[in-house]
C-alpha positions in Angstrom: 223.4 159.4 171.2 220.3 161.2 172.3 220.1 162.3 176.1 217.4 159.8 176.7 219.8 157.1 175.1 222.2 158.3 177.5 220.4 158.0 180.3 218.9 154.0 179.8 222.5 153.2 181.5 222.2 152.0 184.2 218.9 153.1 184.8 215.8 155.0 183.0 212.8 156.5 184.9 209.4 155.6 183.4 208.4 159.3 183.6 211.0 160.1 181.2 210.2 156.7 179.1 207.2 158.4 178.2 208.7 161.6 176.9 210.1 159.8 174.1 208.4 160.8 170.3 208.8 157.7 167.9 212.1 159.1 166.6 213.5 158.8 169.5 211.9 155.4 170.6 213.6 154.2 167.0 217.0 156.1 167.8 217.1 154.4 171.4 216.5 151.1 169.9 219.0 151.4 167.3 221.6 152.2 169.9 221.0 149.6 172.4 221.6 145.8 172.9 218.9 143.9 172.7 219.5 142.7 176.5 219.0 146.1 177.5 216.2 147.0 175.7 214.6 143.6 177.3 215.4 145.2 180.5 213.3 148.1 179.5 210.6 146.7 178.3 210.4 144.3 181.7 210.7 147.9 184.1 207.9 150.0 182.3 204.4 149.3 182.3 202.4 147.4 179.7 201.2 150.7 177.4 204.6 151.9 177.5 206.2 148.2 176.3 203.7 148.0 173.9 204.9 151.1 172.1 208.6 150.7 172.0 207.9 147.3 171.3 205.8 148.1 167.9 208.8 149.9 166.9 210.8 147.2 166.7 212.0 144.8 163.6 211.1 141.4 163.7 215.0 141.3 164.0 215.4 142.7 167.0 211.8 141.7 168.7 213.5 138.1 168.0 216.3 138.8 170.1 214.9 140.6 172.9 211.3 138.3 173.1 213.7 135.5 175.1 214.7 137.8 177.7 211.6 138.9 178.9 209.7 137.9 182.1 207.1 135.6 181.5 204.4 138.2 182.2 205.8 140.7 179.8 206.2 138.1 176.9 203.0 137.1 177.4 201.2 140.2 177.6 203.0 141.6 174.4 202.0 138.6 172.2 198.5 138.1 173.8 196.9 140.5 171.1 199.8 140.5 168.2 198.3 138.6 165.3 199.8 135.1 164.3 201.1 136.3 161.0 203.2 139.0 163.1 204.1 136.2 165.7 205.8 133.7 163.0 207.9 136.4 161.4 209.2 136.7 164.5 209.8 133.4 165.4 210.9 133.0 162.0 214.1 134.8 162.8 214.7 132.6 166.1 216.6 129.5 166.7 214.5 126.7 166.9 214.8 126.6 170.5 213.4 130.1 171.7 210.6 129.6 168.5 209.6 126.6 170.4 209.6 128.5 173.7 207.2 131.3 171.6 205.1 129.0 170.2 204.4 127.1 173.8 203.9 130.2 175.5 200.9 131.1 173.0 199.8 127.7 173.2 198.7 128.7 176.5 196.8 131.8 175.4 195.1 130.4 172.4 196.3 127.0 171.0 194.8 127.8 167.6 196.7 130.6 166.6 199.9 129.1 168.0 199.2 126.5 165.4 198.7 129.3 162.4 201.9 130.3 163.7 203.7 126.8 163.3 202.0 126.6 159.8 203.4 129.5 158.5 206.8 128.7 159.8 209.4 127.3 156.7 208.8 123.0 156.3 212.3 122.9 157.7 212.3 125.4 160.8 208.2 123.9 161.5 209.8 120.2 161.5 212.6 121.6 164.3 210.0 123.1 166.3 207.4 120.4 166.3 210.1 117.7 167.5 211.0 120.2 170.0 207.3 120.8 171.1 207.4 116.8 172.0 209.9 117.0 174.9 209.2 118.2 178.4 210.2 121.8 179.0 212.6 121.0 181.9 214.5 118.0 180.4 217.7 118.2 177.5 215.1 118.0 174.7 213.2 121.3 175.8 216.4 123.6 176.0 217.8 122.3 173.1 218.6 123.7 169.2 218.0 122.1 166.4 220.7 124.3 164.8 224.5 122.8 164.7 227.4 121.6 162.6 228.5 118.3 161.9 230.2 116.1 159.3 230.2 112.6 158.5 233.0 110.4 158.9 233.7 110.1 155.6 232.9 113.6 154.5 236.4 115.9 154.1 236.9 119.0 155.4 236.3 120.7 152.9 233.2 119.6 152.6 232.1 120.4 156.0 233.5 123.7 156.0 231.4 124.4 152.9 228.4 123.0 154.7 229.2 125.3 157.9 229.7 128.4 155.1 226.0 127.7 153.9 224.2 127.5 157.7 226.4 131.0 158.5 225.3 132.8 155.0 221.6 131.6 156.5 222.4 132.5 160.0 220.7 129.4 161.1 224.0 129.0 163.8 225.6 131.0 166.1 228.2 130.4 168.4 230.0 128.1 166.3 232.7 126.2 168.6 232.6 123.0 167.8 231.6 120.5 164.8 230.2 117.4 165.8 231.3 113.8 163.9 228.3 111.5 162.9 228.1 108.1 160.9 225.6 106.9 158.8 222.8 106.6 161.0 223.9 110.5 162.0 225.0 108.8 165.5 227.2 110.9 167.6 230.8 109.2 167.3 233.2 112.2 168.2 234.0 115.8 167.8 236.5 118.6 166.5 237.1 122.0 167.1 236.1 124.6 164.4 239.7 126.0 165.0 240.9 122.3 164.4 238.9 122.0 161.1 240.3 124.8 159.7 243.9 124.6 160.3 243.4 120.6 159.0 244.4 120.0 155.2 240.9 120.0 152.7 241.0 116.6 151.4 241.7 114.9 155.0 238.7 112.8 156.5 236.6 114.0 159.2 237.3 110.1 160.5 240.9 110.9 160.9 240.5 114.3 162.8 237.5 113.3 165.0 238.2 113.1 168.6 236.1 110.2 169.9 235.7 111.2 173.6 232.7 113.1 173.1 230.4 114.2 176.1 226.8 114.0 175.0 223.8 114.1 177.5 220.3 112.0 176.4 217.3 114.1 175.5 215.7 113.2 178.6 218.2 114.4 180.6 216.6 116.7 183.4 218.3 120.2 182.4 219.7 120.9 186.1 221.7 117.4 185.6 222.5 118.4 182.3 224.1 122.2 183.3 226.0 120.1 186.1 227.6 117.9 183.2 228.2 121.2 180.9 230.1 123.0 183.8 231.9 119.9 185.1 233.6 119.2 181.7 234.0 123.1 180.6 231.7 122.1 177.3 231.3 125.2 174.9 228.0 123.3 174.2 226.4 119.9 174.7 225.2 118.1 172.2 221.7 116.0 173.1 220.6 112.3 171.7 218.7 110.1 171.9 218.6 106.2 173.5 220.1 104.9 169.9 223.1 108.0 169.9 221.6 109.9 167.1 222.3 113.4 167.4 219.4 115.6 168.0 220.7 119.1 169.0 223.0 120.7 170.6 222.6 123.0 174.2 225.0 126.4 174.2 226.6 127.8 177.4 224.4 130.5 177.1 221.5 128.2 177.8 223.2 126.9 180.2 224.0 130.1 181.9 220.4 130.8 182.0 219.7 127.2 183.2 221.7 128.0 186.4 220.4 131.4 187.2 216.9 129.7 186.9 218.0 126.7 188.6 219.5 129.2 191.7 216.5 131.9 192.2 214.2 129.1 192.2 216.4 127.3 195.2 216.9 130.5 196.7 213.0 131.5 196.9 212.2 127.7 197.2 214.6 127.9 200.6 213.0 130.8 202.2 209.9 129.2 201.4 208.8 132.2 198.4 208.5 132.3 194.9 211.5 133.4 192.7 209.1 135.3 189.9 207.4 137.4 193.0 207.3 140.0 191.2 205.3 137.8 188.7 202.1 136.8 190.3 199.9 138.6 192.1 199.4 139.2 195.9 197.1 136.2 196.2 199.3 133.8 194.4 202.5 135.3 196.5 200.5 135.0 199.5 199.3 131.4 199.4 203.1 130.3 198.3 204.4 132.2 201.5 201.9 131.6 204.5 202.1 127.5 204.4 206.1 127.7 205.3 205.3 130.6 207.9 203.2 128.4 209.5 205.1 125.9 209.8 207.5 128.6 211.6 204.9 129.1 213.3 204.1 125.6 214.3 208.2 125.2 215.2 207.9 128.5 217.3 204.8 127.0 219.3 206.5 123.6 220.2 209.9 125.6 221.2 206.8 127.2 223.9 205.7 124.5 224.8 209.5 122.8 225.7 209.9 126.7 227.6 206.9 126.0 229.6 208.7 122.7 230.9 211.4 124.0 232.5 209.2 126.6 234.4 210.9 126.1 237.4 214.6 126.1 235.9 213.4 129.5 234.6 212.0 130.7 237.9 215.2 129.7 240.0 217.6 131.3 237.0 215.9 134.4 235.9 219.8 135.2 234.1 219.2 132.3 231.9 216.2 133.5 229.6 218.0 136.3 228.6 220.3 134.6 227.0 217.6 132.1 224.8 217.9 134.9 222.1 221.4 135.0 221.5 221.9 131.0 221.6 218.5 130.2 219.5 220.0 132.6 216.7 223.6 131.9 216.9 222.3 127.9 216.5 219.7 129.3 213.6 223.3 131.2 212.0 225.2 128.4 211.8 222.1 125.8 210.6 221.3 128.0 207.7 225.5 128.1 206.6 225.3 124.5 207.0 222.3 123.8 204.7 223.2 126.3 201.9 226.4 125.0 201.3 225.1 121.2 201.2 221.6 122.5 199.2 224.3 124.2 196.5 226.7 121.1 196.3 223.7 118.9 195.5 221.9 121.5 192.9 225.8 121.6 191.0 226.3 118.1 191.3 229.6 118.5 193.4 227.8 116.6 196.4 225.8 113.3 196.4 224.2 112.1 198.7 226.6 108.8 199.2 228.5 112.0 200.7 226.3 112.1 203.9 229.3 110.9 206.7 231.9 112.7 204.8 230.0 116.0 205.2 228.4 115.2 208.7 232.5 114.8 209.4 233.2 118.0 207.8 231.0 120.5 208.9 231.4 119.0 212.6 234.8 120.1 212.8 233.9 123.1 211.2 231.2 123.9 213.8 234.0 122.6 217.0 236.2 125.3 215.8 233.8 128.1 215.6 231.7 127.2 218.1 234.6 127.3 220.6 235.6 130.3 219.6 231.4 132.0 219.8 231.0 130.3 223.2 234.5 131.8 224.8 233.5 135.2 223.9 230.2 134.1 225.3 231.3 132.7 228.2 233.4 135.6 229.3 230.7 138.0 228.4 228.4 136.5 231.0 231.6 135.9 233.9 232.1 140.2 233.2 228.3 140.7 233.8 227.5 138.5 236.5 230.5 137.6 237.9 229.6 133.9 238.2 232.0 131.3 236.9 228.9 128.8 236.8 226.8 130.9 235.0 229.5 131.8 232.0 230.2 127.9 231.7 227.2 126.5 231.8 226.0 129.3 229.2 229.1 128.9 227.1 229.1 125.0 227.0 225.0 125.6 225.7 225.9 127.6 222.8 228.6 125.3 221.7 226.5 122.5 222.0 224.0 123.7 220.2 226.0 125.4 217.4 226.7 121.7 217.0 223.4 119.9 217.0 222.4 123.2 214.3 225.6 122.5 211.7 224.8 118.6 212.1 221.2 119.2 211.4 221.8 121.6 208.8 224.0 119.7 206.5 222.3 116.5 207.2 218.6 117.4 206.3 219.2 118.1 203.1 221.4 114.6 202.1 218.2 113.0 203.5 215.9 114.5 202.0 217.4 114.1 198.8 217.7 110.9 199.6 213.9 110.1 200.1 213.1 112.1 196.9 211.8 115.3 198.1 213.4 118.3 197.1 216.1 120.2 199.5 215.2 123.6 198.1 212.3 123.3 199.3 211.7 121.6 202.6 215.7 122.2 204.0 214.3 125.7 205.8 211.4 125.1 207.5 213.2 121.9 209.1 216.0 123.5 209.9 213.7 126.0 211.5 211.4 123.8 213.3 213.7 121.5 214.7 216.6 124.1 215.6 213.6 125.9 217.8 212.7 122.5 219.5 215.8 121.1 219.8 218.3 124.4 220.6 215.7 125.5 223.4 215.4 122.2 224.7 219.4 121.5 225.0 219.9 125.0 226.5 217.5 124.4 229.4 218.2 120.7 229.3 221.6 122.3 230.1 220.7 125.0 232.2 218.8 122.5 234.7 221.7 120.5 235.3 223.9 122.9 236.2 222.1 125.7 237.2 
């Protein structure tokens, strides 16, 4: 291995990216996975991807194109001719060739269909039908590519069958062989390891296993992950509203489904983007300043409840210094709240017909810690100021309002899912708003009546 092959793990500088003569470029690629040479290509800048790029077979280009950001892939087919483009996808499954061809339908529609018209008749058919679904549902991650037998094929017809689409490499990650009927419906399943081990002239209708999991082509692909890691599926195969078997979804789809799925929650909660590093400053800033302003709006109103306690202020100077401490303790234990109810619903292991049971939950949850925050509070305050008054009335605030926070965190969500609007999205800046209204307002509230 060259020294600049040695140094791509973990990390390789662009300075010394550019060092490299086309011998080496073709060395580093030859020693390299394909997932780290797309991490490459996504780190450098566009001249430099361009160049290692060229140097790569229409092999390998197939195999690292998927794993690009969207930006990168775009700007490395904008210019390649169409010709170039379908040798690639000719070496893809149907599902990322799809994925090609609709990203270069956005840059010019006409030579994404000279592409799809010098694809084979067979892998243009899988593509086209592919083409037809939306991109977030079952039908727009699946493959074309699988194995199946009918019922009354035998195994050793199958296996022959499953021999032919491996000589052609038109599937990988070969776990399971799905059982059709005539009208190729979906009627069971069998492990490859199962098929082999059976006898050749047995029927496939004799091995099958009937309980089959299959998700319908319209399936949104979030719903369809959740079934995939709910019943441990090696892959999922898709149909439509008859049960005819359309395609089949692999885990590593639906690996890449989730860490989608996540970033785009996470960025989605803090009220960002989860491609940042995609768009430019414009785009990042008119995604960002719409949820900061509703901060901002929250922060305002929280003011405005301050201002009406003046006087509680004025007579107990002690108790604005503690507004910070109780405002982000309540904030702390909102946010826990929320995440944990926003990641149950976006893995399917909460629904909202779960609302009491959490509410129930997380309210003993908060009772426990916020007893033990406010005691440490609470004797904090009775050190400093030596008033038994004060460290009560302070403690019994934060607890209170460590409650109202863990309430409102884990019940915004379930009711927001429930009226249709996305949790990822809006959970933050309510939790936000009304912990800044309603914390500052029960502190004082508090504070009034005791102090």
């Amino acid at each position: 291995m060259s020294e600049h092959g040695e140094s791509l793990d973990p990390a390789l500088s662009r300075e010394d990216f550019e060092d490299y003569e086309r011998a080496e470029l073709e060395e580093l690629i030859g020693q390299h996975r394909p997932g780290d040479l797309a991490l490459l290509l996504n780190r450098v800048d566009d001249e430099a991807a361009a160049a290692l790029f060229a140097v790569m077979s229409h092999e390998v280009r197939a195999e690292v194109l998927p794993d690009l950001d969207e930006r990168r892939r775009d700007s490395l087919i904008a210019e390649m001719p169409a010709s170039e483009i379908g040798e690639i996808a000719g070496e893809m499954d149907s599902d990322d060739a799809a994925d090609l061809v609709q990203d270069l339908r956005e840059i010019d529609e006409a030579r994404a269909e000279d592409v799809l018209s010098g694809l084979d008749e067979e892998q243009r058919s899988d593509v086209e039908s592919l083409l037809l679904h939306e991109e977030d549902t079952a039908g727009g991650v699946m493959a074309r590519e699988l194995a199946w037998g009918a019922l009354d094929e035998s195994v050793e017809d199958v296996i022959g069958r499953i021999r032919e689409l491996s000589r052609d490499r038109e599937v990988d990650d070969l776990y399971v062989v799905y059982v059709v009927d005539k009208g190729h419906r979906l009627v069971g399943w069998i492990s490859l390891q199962g098929l082999l081990l059976a006898p050749r002239g047995q029927r496939m209708e004799q091995l099958q296993n009937p309980d089959v999991v299959s998700v319908p082509v319209t399936l949104d692909k979030e719903d369809l992950a959740a079934v995939a890691m709910k019943h441990d599926l090696p892959s999922v195969p898709v149909v439509d509203a008859e049960g005819v078997l359309l395609g089949r979804v692999t885990m590593d789809d639906v690996y890449d489904i989730v860490e989608e799925e996540a970033a785009e929650d996470i960025g989605r909660i803090s009220g960002t983007d989860e491609d940042v590093l995609e768009h430019s400053s414009l785009a990042v800033i008119r995604q960002r300043l719409p949820w900061l302003l509703v901060g901002l709006g929250g922060g305002l109103c929280a003011a405005i409840v301050m201002s009406a306690f003046e006087a509680t202020i004025s007579r107990s100077l002690q108790a604005a210094y503690f507004v910070p401490i109780v405002m982000g303790m309540g904030g702390s234990a909102g946010i826990q709240s929320s995440t944990i109810v926003v990641r149950g619903l976006a893995t399917g292991e909460l629904q909202v017909e779960d609302l009491w049971l959490r509410l129930w939950r997380e309210l003993k949850v908060s009772l426990a810690v916020g007893l033990v925050c406010s005691l440490v509070l609470g004797a904090i305050v009775l050190a400093w100021f030596g008033e038994a008054r004060d460290a009560l009335t302070v403690s019994l605030s934060l607890l209170c309002v460590i409650l109202q926070a863990t309430v409102l965190g884990a019940a915004t969500p379930l009711l927001l899912k429930r009226t249709g609007v996305d949790p990822a999205i809006a959970t933050g800046p309510f939790i936000t708003t009304g912990n800044d209204i309603l914390g500052v307002g029960l502190y004082l509230g508090l504070v009034h009546l005791f102090l």
